[in-house]
Backbone as JSON Lines, residues from 0, in Angstrom:
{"i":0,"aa":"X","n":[110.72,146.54,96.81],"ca":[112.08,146.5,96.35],"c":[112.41,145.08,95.9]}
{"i":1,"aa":"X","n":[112.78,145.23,94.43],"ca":[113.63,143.37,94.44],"c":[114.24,143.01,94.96]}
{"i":2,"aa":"X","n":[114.68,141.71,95.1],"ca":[115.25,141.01,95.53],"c":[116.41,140.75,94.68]}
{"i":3,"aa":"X","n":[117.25,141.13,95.02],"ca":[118.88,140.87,94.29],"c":[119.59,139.99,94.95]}
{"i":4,"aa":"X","n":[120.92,139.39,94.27],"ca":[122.11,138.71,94.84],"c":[122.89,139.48,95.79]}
{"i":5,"aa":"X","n":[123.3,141.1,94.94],"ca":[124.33,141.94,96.05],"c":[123.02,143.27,95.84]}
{"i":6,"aa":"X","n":[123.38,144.0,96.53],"ca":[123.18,145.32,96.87],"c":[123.35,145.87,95.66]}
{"i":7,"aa":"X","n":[124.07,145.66,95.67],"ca":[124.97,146.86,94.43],"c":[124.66,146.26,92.84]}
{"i":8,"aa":"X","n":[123.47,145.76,92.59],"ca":[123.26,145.16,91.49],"c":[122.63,145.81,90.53]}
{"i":9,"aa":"X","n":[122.96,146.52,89.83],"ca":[121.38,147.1,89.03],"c":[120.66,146.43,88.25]}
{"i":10,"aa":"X","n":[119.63,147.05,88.31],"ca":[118.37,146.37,88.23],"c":[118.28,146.12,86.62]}
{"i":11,"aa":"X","n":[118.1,144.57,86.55],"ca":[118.23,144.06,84.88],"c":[116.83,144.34,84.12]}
{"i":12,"aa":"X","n":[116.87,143.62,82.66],"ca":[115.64,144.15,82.35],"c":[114.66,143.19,82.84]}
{"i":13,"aa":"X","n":[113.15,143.46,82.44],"ca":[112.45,142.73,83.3],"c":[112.39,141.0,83.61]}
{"i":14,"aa":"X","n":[112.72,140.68,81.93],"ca":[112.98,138.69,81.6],"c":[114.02,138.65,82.86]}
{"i":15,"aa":"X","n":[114.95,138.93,83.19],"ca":[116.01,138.52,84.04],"c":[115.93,138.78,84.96]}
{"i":16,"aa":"X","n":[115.31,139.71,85.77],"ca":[114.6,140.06,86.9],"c":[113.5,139.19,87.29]}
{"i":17,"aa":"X","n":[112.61,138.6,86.6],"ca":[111.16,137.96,86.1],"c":[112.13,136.54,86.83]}
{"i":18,"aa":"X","n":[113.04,136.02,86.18],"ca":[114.02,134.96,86.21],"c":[114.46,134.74,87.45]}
{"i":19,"aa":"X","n":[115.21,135.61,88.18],"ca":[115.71,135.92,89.38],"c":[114.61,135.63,90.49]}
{"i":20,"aa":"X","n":[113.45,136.28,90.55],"ca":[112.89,136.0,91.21],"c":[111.95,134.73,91.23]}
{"i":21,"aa":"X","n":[111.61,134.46,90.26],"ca":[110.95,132.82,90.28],"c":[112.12,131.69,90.66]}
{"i":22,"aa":"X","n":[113.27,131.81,90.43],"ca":[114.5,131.45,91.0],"c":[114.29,131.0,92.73]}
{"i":23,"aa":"X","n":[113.47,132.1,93.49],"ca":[114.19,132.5,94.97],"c":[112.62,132.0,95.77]}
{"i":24,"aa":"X","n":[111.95,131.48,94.86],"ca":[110.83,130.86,95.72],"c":[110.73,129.59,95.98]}
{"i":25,"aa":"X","n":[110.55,129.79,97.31],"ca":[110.46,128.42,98.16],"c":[109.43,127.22,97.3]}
{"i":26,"aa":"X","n":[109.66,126.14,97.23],"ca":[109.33,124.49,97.09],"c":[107.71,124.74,97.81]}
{"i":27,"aa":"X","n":[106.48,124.65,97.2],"ca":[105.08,124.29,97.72],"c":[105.31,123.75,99.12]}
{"i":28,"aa":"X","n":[106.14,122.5,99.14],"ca":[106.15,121.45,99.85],"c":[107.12,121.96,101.35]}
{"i":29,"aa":"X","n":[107.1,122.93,100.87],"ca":[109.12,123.37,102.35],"c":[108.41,123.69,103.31]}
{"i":30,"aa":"X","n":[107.3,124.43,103.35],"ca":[106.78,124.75,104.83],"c":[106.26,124.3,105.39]}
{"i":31,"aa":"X","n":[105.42,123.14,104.95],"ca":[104.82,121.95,105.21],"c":[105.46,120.86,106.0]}
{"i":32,"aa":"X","n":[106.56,120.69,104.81],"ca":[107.46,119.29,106.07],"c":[108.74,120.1,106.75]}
{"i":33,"aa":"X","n":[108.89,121.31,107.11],"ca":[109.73,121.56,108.12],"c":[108.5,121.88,109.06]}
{"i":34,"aa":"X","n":[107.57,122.03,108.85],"ca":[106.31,122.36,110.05],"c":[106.59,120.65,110.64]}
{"i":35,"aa":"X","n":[105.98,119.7,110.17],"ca":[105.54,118.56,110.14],"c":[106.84,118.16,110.82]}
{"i":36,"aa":"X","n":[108.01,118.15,109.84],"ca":[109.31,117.42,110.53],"c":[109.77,118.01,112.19]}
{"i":37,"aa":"X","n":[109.65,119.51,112.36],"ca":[109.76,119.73,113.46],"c":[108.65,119.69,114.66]}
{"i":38,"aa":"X","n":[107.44,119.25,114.51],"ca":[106.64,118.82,115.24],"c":[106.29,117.42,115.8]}
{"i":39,"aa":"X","n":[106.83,117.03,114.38],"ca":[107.13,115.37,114.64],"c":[108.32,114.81,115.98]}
{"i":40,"aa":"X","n":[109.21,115.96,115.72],"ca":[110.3,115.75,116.4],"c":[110.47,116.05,118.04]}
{"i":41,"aa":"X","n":[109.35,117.26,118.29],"ca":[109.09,117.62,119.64],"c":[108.58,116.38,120.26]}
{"i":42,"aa":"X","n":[107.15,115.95,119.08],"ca":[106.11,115.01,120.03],"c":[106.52,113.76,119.88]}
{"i":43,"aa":"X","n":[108.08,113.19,119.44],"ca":[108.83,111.82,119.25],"c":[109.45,112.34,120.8]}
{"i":44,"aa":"X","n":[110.09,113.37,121.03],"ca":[111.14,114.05,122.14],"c":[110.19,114.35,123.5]}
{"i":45,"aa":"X","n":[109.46,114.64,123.43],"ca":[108.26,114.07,124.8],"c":[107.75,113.19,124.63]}
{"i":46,"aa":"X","n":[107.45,112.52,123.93],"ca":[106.74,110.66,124.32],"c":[107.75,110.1,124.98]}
{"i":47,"aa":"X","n":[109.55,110.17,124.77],"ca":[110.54,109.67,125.27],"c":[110.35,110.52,126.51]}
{"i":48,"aa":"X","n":[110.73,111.18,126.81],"ca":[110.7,112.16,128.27],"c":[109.62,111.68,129.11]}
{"i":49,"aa":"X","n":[108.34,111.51,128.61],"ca":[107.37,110.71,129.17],"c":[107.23,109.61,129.66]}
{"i":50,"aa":"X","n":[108.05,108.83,129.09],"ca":[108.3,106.97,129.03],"c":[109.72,106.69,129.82]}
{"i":51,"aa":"X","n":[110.02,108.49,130.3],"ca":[111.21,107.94,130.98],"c":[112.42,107.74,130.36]}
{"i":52,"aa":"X","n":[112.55,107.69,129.0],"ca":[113.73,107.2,128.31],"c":[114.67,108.36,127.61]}
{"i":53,"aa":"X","n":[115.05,109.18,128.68],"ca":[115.69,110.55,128.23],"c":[117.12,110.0,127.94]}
{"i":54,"aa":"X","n":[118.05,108.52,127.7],"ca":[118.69,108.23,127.18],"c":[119.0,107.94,125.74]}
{"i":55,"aa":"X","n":[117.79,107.98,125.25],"ca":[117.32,108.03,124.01],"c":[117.17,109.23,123.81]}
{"i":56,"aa":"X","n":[117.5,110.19,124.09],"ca":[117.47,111.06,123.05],"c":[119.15,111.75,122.53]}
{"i":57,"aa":"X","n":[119.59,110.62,123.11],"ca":[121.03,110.96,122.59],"c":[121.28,110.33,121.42]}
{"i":58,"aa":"X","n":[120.46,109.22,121.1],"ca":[120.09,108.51,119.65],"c":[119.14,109.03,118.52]}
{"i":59,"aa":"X","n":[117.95,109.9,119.07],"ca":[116.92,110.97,118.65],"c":[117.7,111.74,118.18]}
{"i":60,"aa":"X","n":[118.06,112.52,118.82],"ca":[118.87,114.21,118.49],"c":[119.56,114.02,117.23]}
{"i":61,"aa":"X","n":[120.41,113.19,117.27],"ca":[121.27,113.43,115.4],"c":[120.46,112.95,114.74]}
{"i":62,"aa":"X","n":[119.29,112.42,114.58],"ca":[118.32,111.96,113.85],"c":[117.33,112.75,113.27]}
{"i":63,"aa":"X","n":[116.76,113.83,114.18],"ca":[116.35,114.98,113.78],"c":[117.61,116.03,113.42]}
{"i":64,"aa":"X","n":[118.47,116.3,114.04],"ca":[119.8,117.35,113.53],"c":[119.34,116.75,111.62]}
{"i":65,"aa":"X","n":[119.9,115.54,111.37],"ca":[120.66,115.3,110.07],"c":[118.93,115.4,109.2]}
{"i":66,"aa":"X","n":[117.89,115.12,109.92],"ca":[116.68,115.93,108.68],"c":[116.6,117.18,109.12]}
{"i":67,"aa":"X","n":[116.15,118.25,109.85],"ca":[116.93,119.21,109.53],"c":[117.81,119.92,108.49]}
{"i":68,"aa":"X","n":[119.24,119.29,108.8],"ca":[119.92,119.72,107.56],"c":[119.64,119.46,106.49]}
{"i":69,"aa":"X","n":[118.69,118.12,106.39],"ca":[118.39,117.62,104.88],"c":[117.91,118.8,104.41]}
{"i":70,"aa":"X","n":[117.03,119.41,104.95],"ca":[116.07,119.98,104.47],"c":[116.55,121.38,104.41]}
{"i":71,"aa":"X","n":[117.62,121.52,104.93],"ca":[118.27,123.22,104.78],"c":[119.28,122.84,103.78]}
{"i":72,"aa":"X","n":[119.67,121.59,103.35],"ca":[120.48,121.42,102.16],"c":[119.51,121.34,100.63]}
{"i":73,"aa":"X","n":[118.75,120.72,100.95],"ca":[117.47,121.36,99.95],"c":[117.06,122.51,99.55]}
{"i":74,"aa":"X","n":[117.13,123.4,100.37],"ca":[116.62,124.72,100.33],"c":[117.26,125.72,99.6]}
{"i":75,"aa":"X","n":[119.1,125.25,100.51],"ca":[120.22,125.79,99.61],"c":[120.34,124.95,98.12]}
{"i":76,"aa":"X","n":[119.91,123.95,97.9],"ca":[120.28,123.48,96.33],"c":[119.11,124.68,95.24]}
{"i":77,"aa":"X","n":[117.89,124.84,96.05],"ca":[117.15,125.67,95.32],"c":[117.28,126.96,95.24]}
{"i":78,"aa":"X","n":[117.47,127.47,96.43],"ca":[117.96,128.44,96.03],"c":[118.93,129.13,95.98]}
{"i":79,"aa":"X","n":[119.98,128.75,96.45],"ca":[121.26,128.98,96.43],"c":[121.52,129.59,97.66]}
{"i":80,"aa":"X","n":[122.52,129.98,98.0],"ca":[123.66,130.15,99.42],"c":[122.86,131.86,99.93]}
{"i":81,"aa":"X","n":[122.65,131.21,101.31],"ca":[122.14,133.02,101.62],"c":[122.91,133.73,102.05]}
{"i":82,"aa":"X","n":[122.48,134.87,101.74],"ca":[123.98,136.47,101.69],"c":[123.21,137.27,102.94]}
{"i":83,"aa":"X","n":[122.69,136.98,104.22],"ca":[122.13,137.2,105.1],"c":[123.29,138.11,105.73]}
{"i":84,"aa":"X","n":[122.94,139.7,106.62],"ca":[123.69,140.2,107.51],"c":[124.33,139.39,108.72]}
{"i":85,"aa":"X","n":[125.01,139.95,109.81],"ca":[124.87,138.87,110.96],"c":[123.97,139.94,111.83]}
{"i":86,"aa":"X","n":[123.33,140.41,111.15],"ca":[121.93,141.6,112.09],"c":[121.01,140.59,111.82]}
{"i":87,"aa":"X","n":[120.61,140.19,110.5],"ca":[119.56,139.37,110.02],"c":[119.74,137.98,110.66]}
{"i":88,"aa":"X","n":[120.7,137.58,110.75],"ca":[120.68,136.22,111.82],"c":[120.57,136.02,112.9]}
{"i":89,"aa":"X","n":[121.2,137.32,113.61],"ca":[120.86,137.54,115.08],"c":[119.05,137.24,114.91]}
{"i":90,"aa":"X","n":[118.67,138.53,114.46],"ca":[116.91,138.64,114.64],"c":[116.32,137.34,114.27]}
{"i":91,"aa":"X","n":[116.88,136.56,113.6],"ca":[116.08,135.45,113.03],"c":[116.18,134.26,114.46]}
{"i":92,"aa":"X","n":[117.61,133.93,114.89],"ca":[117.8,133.3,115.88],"c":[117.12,133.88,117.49]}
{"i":93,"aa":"X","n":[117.08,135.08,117.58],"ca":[116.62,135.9,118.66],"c":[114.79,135.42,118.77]}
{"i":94,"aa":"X","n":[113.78,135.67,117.22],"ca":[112.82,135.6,117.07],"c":[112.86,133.83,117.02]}
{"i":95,"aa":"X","n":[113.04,132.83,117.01],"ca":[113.37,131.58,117.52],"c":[113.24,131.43,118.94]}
{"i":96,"aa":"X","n":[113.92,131.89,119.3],"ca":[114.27,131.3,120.41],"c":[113.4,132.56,121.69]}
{"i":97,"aa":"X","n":[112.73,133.46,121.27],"ca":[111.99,134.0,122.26],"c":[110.18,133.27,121.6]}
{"i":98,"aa":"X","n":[109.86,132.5,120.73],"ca":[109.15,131.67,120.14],"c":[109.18,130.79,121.39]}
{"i":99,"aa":"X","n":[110.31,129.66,121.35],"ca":[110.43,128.98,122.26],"c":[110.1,129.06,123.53]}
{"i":100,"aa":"X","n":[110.52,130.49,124.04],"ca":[110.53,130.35,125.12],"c":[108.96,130.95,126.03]}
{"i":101,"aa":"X","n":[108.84,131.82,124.68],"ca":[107.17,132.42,124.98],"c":[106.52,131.1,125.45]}
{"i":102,"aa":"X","n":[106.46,130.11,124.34],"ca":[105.63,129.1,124.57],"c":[105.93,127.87,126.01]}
{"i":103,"aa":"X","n":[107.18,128.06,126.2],"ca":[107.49,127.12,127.22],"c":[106.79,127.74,128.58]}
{"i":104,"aa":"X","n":[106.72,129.3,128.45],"ca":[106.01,130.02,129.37],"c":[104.74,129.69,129.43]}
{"i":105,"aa":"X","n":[104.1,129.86,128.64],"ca":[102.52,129.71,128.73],"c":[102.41,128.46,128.78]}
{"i":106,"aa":"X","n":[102.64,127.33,128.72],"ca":[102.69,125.92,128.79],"c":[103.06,125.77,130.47]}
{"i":107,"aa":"X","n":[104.22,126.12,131.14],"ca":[104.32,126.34,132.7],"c":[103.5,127.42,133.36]}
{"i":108,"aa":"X","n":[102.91,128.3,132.65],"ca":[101.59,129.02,133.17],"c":[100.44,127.82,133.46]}
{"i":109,"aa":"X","n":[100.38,127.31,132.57],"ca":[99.26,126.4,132.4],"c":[99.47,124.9,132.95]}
{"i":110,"aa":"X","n":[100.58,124.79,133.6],"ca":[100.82,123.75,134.63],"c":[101.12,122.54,133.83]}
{"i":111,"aa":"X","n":[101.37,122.34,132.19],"ca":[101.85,121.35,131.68],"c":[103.04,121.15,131.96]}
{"i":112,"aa":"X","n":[103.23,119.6,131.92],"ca":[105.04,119.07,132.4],"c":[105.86,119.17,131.14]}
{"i":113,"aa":"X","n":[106.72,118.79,131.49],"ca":[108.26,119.13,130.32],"c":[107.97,118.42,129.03]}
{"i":114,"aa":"X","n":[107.18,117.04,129.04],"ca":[107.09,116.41,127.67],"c":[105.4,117.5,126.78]}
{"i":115,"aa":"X","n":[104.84,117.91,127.07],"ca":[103.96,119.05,126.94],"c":[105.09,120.33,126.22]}
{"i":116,"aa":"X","n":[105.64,120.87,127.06],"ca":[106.37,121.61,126.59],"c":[107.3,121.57,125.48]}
{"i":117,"aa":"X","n":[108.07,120.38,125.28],"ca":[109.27,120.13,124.13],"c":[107.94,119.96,122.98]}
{"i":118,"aa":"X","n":[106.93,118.99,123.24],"ca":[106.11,119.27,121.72],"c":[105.59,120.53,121.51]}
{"i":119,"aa":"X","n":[105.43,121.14,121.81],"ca":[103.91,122.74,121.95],"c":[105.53,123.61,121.1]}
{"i":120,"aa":"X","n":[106.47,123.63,122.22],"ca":[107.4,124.23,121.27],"c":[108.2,123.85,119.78]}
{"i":121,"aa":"X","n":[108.45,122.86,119.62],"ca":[108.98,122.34,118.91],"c":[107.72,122.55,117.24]}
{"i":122,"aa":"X","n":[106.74,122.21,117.84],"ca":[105.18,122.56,117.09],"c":[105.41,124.03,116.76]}
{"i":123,"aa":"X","n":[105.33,125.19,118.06],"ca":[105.12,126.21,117.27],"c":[106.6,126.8,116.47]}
{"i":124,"aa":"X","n":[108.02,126.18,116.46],"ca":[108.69,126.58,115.65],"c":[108.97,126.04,114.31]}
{"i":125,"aa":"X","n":[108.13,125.05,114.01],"ca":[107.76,124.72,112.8],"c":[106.76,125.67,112.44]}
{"i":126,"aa":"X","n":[105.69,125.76,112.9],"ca":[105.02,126.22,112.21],"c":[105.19,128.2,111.91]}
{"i":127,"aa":"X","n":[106.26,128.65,112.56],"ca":[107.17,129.39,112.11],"c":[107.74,129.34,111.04]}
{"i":128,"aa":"X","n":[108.33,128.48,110.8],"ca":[109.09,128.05,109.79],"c":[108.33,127.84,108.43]}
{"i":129,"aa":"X","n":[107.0,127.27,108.6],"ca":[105.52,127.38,107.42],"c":[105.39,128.84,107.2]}
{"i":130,"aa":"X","n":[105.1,129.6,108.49],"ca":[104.77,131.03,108.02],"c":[105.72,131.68,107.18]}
{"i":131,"aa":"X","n":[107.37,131.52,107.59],"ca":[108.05,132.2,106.78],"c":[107.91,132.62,105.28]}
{"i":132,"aa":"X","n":[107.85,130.73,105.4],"ca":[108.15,130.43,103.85],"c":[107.04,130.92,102.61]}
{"i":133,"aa":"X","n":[105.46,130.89,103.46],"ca":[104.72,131.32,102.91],"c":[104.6,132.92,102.8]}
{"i":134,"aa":"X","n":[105.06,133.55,103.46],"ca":[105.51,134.93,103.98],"c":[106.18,135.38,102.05]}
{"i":135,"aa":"X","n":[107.75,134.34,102.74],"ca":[108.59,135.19,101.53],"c":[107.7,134.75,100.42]}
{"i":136,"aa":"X","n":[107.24,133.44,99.87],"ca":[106.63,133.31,98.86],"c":[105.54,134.82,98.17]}
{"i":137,"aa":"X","n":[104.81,134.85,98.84],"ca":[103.9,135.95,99.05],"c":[104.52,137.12,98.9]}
{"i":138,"aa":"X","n":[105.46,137.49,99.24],"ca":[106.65,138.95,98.66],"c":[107.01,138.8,97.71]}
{"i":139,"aa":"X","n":[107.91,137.75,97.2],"ca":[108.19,137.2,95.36],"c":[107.03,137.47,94.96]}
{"i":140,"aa":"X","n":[105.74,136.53,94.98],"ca":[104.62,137.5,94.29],"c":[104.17,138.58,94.2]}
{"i":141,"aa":"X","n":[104.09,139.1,94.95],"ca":[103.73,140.8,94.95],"c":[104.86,141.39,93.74]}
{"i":142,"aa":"X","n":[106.35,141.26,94.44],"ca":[107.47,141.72,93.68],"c":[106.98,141.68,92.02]}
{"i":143,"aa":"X","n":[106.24,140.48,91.45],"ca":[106.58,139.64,90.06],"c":[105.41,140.14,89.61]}
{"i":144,"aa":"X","n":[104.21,140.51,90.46],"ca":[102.92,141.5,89.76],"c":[103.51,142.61,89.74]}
{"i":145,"aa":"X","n":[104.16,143.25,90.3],"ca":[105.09,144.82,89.96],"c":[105.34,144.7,88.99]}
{"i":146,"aa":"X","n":[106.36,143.71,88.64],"ca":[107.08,143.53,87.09],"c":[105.85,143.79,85.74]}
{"i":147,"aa":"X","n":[105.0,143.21,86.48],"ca":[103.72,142.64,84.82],"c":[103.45,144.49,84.74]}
């Protein structure tokens, strides 16, 4: 099924459809440095936890928050504003955060301490965030060989 703006769109001819969807694909580079940026950010957030300096991460935290947003303000300049359910956000935030917590599990299975844990997680929700992107990429294509 394409990918439209609304629901209720019918389906244009193929140039504008063709258009639309090369439109809605993610940047080579997006899954890469939100992998990278959010792994960076776990294993910056346990070296501090490690060193003792969990006061610092009240100086950390908006530092990663504001890349982050960089990078979700990027995303929205490319592809524009998402028209997501609040079903689709639930599941997206739900599948996050049981990510997290899977891994914080098997990491306290495995007897690693808390600075272990903030990277391993922080790691595997980036690299969530890689799969997605390569995910949807990979659907736009399929979608755009339909078209041919």
């Amino acid at each position: 099924m394409p990918i439209r703006d609304t629901p209720s769109t019918p389906l244009a001819d193929p140039a504008e459809e063709r258009a639309r969807l090369l439109s809605r694909r993610l940047p080579f580079w997006y899954g890469p440095s939100a992998a990278v940026s959010l792994a960076a950010f776990g294993v910056g957030m346990s070296a501090l936890h490690l060193g003792g300096r969990t006061s610092a991460w009240a100086w950390a935290a908006p530092a990663g928050l504001a890349l982050a947003l960089g990078l979700v303000l990027v995303r929205r300049r490319v592809l524009g504003p998402r028209n997501r359910t609040p079903e689709r956000r639930r599941s997206v935030a739900l599948a996050a955060v049981a990510a997290f917590f899977g891994t914080a599990a098997v990491c306290t299975a495995l007897g690693l301490g808390t600075d272990a844990t903030i990277a391993a997680g922080a790691t595997v929700l980036g690299l969530g965030a890689w799969a997605h992107a390569v995910r949807r990429n990979m659907l736009i294509t399929r979608q755009l060989r339909a078209l041919d």
